[in-house]
C-alpha positions in Angstrom: 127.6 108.7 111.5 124.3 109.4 110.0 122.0 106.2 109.0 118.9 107.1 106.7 116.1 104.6 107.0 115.4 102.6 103.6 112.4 104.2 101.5 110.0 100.7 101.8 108.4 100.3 98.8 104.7 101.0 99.0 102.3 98.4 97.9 98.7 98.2 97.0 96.1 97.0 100.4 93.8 94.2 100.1 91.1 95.4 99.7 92.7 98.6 97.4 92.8 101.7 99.4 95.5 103.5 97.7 95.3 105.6 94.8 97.2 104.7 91.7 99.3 107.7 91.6 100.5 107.2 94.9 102.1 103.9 94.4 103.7 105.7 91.3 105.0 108.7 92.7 106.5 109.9 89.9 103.8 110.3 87.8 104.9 107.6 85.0 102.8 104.1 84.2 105.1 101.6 83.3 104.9 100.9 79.8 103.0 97.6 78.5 103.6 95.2 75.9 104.9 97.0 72.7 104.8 95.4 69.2 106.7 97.0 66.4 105.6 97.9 63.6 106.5 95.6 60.6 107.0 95.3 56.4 105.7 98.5 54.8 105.3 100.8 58.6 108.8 100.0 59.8 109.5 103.8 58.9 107.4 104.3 61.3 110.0 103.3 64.1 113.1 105.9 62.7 111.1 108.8 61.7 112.3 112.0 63.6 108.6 113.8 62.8 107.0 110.2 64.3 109.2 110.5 67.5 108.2 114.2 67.7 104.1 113.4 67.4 105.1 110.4 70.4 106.7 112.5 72.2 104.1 115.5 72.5 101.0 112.9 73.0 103.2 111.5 75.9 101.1 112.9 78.7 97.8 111.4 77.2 99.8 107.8 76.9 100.9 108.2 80.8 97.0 109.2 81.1 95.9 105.9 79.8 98.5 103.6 81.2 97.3 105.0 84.7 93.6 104.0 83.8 94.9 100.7 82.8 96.6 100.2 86.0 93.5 101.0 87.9 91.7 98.3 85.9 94.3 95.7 86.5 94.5 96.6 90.4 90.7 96.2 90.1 90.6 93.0 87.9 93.4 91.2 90.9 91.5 92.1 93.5 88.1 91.1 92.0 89.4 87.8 91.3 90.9 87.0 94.3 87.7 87.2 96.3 85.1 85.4 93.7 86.2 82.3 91.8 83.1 81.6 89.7 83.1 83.2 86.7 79.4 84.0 86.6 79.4 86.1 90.0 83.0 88.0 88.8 81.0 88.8 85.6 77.6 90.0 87.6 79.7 92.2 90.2 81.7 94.0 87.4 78.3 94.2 85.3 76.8 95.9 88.3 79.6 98.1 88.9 79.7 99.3 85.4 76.4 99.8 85.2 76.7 102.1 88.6 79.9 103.9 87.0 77.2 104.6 83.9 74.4 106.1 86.3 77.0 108.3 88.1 78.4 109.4 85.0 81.6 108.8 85.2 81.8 106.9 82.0 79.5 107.1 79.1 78.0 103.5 77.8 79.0 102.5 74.7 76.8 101.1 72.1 77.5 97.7 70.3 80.1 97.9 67.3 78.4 97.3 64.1 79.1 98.9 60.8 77.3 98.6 57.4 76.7 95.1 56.2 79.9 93.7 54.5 82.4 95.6 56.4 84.5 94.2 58.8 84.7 94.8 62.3 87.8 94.2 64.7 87.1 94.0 68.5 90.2 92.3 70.8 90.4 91.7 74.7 92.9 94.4 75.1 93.2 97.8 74.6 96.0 99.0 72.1 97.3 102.0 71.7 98.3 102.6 67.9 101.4 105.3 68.6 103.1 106.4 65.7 106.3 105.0 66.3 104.9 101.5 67.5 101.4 99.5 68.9 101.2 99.2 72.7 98.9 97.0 74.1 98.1 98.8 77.4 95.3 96.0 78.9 98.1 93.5 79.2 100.1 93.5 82.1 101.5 90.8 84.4 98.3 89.4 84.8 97.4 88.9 81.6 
């Protein structure tokens, strides 16, 4: 008889040492929360050229799903060692603004449009697909 050890499931260290993709070793990010589209876009939803445009942009969807995961492994374990809000804020602030001189992101300038127009800025991050809207900041979290 032949006994095959259970996989264990592997989990994220405190503080995080493991990359992302290794705690999903397949390669696919969960999916977040996913609002339909209603009224006068629910043709959105059935069609078959829709799915098709979905289904070829679904390796830039995995792409940001995995950033988002990264953020939210980042945002746990940032709030589990501060508690007031003003030194969380001043550590991500400084991090940020370290990510910006080692170019790894670009800093974005303020949204602002011409005067009259309106603007939209939200918490979270959503993805507008063309078969639905998926809000890919809010995990379990949130």
């Amino acid at each position: 008889m032949v006994y095959r050890k259970k996989k264990s499931i592997l989990q994220q260290t405190d503080p995080p040492s493991i990359p992302v993709l290794e705690l999903f070793p397949s390669g696919d990010f969960p999916e977040a929360e996913i609002q339909q589209y209603k009224d006068d876009n629910l043709w959105r939803t059935t069609s078959e050229e829709k799915r098709e445009m979905e289904r070829l942009q679904k390796p830039i969807y995995n792409s940001l799903r995995q950033a988002a995961e990264v953020h939210r492994q980042v945002r746990k374990y940032m709030r589990s060692k501060t508690t007031p809000y003003a030194i969380w804020t001043a550590l991500v602030l400084m991090a940020l603004k370290n990510l910006c001189d080692s170019g790894i992101i670009e800093p974005c300038p303020p949204v602002c449009d011409v005067k009259g127009s309106y603007i939209s800025q939200f918490e979270h991050t959503i993805l507008l697909r063309p078969t639905c809207k998926e809000i890919i900041s809010k995990g379990d979290d949130y």
